[in-house]
C-alpha atoms as an extended CHARMM CRD file, in Angstrom:
* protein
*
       141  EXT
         1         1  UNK       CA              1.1650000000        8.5050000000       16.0120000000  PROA      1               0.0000000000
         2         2  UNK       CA             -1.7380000000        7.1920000000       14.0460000000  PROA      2               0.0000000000
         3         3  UNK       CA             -2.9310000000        9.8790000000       12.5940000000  PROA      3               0.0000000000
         4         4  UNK       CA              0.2710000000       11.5990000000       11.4630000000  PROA      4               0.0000000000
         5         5  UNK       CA              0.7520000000        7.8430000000        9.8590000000  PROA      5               0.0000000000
         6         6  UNK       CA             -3.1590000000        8.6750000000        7.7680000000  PROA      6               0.0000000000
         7         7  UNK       CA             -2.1820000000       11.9610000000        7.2490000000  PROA      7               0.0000000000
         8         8  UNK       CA              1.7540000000       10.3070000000        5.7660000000  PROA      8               0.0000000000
         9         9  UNK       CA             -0.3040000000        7.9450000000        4.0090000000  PROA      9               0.0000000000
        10        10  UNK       CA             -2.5000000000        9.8240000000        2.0610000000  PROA      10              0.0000000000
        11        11  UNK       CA             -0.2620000000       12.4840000000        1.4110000000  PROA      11              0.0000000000
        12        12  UNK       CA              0.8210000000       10.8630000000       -1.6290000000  PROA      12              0.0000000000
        13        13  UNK       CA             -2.4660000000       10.7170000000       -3.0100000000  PROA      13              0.0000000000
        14        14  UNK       CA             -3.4140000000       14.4990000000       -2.1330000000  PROA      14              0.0000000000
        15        15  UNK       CA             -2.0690000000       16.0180000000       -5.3980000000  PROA      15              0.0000000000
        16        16  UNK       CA             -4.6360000000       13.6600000000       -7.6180000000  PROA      16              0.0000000000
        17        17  UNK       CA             -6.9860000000       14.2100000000       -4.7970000000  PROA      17              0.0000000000
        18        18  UNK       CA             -9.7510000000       14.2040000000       -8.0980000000  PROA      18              0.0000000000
        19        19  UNK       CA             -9.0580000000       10.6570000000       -8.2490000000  PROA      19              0.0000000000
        20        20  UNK       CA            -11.0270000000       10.0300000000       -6.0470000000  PROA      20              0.0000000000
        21        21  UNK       CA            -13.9930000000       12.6260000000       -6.6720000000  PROA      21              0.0000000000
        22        22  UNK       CA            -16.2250000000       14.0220000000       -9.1110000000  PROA      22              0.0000000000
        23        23  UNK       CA            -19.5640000000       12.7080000000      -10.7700000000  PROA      23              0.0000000000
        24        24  UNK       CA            -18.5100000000        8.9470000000      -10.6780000000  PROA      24              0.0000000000
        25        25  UNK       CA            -16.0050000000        7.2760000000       -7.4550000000  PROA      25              0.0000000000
        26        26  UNK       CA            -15.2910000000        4.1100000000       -9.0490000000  PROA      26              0.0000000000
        27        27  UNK       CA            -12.2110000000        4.1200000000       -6.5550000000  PROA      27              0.0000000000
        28        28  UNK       CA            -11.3010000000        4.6320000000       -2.8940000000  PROA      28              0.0000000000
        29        29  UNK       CA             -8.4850000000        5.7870000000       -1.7820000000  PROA      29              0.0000000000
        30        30  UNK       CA             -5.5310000000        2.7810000000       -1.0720000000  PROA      30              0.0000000000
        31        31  UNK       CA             -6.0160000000        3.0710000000        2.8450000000  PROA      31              0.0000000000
        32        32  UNK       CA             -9.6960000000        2.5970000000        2.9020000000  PROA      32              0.0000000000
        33        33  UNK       CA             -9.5260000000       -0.0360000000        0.3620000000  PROA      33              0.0000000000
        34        34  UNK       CA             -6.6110000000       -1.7830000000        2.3930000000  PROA      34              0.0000000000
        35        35  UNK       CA             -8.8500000000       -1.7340000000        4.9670000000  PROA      35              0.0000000000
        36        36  UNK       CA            -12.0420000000       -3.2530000000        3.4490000000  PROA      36              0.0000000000
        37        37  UNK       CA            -10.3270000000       -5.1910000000        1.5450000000  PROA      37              0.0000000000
        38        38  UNK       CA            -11.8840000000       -4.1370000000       -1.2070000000  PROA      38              0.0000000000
        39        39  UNK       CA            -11.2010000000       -0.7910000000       -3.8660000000  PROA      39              0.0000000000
        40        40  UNK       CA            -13.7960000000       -0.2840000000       -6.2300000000  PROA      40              0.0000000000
        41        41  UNK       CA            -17.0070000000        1.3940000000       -4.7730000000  PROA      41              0.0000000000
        42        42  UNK       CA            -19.6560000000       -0.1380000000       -6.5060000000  PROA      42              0.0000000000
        43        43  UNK       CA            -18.0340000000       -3.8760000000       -6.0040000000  PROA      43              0.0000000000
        44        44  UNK       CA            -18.0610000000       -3.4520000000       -1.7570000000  PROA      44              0.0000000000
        45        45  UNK       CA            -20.9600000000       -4.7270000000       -0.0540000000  PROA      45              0.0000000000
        46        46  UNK       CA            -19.9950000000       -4.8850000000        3.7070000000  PROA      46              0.0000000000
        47        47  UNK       CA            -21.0490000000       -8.3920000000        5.2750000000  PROA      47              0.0000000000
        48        48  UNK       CA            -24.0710000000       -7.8040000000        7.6510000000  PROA      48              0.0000000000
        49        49  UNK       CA            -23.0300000000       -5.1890000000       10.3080000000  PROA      49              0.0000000000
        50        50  UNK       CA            -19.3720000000       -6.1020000000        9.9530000000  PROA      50              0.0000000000
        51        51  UNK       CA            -16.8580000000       -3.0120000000       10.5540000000  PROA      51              0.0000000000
        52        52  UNK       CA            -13.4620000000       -3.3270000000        9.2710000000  PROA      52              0.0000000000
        53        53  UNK       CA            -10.7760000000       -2.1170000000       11.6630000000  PROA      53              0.0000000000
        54        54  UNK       CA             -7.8530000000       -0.1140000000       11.0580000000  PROA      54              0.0000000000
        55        55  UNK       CA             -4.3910000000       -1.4310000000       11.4140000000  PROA      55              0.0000000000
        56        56  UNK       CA             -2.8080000000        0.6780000000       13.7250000000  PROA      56              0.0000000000
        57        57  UNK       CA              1.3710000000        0.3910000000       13.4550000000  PROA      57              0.0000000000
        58        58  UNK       CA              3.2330000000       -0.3380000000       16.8610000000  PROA      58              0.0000000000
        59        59  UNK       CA              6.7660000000        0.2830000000       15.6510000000  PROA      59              0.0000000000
        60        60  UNK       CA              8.5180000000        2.5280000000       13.3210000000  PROA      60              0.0000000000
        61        61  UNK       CA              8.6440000000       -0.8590000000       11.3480000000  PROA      61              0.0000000000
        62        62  UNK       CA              5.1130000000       -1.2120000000       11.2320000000  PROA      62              0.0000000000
        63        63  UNK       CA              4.4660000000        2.5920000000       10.2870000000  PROA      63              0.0000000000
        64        64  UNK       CA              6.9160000000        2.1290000000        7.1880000000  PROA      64              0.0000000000
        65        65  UNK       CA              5.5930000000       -1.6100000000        6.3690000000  PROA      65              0.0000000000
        66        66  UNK       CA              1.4420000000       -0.2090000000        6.1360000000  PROA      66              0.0000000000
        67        67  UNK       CA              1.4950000000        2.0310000000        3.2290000000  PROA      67              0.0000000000
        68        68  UNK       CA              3.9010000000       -0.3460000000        1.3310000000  PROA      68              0.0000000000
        69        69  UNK       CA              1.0710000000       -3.3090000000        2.2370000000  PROA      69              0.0000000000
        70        70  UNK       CA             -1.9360000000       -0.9690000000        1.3390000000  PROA      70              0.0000000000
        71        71  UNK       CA             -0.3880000000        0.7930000000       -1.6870000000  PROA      71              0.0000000000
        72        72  UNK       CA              0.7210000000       -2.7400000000       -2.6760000000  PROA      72              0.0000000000
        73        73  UNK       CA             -2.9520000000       -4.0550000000       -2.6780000000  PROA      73              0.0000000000
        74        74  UNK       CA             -4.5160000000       -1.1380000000       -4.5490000000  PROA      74              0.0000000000
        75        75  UNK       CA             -1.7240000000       -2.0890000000       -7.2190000000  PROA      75              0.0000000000
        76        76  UNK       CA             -3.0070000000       -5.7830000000       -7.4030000000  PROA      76              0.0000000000
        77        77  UNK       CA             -6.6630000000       -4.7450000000       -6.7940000000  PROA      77              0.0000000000
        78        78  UNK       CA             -5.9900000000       -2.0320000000       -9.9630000000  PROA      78              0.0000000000
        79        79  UNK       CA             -4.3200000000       -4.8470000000      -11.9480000000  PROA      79              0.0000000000
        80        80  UNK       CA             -7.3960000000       -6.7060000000      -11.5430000000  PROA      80              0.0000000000
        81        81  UNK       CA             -9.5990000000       -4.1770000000      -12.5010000000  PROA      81              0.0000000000
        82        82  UNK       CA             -8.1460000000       -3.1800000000      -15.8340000000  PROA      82              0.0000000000
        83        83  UNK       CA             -8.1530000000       -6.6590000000      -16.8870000000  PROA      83              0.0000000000
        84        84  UNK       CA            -11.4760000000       -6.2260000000      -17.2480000000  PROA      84              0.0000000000
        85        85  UNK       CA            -11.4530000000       -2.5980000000      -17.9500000000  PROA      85              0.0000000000
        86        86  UNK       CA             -8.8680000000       -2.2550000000      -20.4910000000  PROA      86              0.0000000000
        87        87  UNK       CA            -10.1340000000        1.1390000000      -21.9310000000  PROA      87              0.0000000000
        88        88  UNK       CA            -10.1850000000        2.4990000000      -18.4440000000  PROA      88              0.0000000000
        89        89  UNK       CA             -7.7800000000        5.5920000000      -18.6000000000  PROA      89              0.0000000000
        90        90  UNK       CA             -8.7800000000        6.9790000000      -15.4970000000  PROA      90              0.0000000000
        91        91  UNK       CA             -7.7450000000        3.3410000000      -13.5980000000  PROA      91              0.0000000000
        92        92  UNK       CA             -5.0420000000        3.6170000000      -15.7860000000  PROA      92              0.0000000000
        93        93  UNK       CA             -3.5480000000        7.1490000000      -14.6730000000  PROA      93              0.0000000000
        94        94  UNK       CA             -4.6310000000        5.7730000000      -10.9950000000  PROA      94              0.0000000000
        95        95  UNK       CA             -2.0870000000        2.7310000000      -11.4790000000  PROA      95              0.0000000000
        96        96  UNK       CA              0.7800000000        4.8410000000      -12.8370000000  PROA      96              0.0000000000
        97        97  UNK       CA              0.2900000000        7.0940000000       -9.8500000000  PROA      97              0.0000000000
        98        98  UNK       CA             -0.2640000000        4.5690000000       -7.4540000000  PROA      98              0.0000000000
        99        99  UNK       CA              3.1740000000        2.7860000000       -8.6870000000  PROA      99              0.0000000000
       100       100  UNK       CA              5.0910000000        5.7670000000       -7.7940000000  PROA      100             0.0000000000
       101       101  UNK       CA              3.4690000000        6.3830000000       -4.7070000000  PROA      101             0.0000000000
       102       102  UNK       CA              4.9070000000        2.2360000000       -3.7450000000  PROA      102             0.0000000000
       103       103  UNK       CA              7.8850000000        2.4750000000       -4.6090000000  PROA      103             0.0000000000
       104       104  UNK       CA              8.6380000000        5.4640000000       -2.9040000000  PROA      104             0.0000000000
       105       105  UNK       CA              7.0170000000        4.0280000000        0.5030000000  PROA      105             0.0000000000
       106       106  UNK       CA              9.4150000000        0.6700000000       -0.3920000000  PROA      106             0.0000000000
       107       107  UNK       CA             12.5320000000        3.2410000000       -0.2900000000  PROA      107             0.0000000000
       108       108  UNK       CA             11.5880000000        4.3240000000        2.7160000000  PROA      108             0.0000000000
       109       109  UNK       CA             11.0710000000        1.0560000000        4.1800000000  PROA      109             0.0000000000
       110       110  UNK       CA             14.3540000000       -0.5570000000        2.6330000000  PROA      110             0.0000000000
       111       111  UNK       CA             16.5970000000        2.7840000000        3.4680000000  PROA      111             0.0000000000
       112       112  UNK       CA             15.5170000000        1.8660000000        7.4860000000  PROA      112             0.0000000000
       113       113  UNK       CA             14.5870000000       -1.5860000000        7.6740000000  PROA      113             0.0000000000
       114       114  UNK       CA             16.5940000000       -3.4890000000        4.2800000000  PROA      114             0.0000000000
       115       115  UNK       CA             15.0270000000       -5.5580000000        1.5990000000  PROA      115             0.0000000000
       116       116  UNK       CA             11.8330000000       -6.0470000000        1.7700000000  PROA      116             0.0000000000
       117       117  UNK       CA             12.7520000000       -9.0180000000       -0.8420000000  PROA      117             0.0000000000
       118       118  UNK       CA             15.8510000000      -10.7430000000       -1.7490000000  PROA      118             0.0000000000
       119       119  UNK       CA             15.8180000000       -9.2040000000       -5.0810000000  PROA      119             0.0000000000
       120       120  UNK       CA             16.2760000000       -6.1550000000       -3.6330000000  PROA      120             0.0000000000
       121       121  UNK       CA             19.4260000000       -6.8310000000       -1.3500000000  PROA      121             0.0000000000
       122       122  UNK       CA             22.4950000000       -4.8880000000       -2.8320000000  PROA      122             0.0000000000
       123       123  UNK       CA             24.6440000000       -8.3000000000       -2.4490000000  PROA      123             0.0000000000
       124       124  UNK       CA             27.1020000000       -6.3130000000       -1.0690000000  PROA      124             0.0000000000
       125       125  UNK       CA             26.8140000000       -6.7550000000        2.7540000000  PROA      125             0.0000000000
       126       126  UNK       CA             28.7930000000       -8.9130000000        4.8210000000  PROA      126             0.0000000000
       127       127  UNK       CA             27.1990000000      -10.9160000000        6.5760000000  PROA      127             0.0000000000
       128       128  UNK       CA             24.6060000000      -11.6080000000        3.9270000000  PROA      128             0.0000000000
       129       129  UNK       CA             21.7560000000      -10.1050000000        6.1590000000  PROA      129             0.0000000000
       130       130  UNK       CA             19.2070000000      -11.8020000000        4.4200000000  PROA      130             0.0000000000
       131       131  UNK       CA             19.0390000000      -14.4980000000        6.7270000000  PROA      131             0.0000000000
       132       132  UNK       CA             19.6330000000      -12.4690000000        9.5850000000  PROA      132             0.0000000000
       133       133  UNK       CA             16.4410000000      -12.0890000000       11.8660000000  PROA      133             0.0000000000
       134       134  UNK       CA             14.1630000000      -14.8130000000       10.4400000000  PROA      134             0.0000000000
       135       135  UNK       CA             10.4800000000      -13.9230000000       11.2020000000  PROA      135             0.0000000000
       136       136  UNK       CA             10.2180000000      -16.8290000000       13.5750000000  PROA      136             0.0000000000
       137       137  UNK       CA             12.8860000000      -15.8760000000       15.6320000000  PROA      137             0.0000000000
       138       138  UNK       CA             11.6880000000      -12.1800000000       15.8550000000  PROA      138             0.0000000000
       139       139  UNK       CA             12.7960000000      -10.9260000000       12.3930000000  PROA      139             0.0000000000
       140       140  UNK       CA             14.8500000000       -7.7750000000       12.1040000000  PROA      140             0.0000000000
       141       141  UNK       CA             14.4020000000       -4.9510000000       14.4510000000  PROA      141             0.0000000000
């Protein structure tokens, strides 16, 4: 299951695949910078002999929820970047891309699982199923 969910993951990067090559990789992909916590290259400096561990999803839940939580941090992490690199076109592209590639993993997610946030809810159920499942009491299955 975990690799079909890498290979699912990356898939929607595979058509800009050049990205994420040529003379200069200011970027890694969204999974490996999910998982370091970190996305441009020359920025990561790994602490000491620390090695960061993959997530590895449990539940159909989980294997919809990761690339909505990883492609959601390289938007953030991308956000951050052009701040500072306005001029940027190739970040630029890369955010435009990577925004597709999120909401398409939050369809998937929200077609299964519902809203991933109450702005998203249709309004239209009965019982508003919001508030059904709260995290504490085991959330939604």
């Amino acid at each position: 299951m975990h690799n079909q969910f890498v290979n699912y993951f990356l898939n929607p990067f595979s058509q800009h695949r050049e990205c994420f090559q040529g003379e200069k990789e200011t970027f890694t992909n969204a999974w490996e910078g999910f998982i370091r916590g970190n996305l441009v290259n020359e920025l990561y400096a790994p602490y000491f002999n620390y090695v960061p561990k993959e997530p590895r999803p449990f539940t159909e839940k989980d294997q919809l929820l990761l690339p909505v939580q990883a492609l959601d941090f390289m938007r953030v992490e991308l956000n951050l970047y052009l701040d500072t690199h306005p001029d940027d076109v190739h970040a630029i592209n890369l955010f435009a891309q990577n925004q597709i590639a999120l909401n398409e993993a939050k369809k998937r997610y929200e077609e299964r699982f519902g809203p991933l946030v109450v702005f998203n809810a249709t309004g239209t159920e009965t019982p508003w199923s919001w508030t059904q499942g709260w995290p504490w009491e085991g959330g939604r299955r």
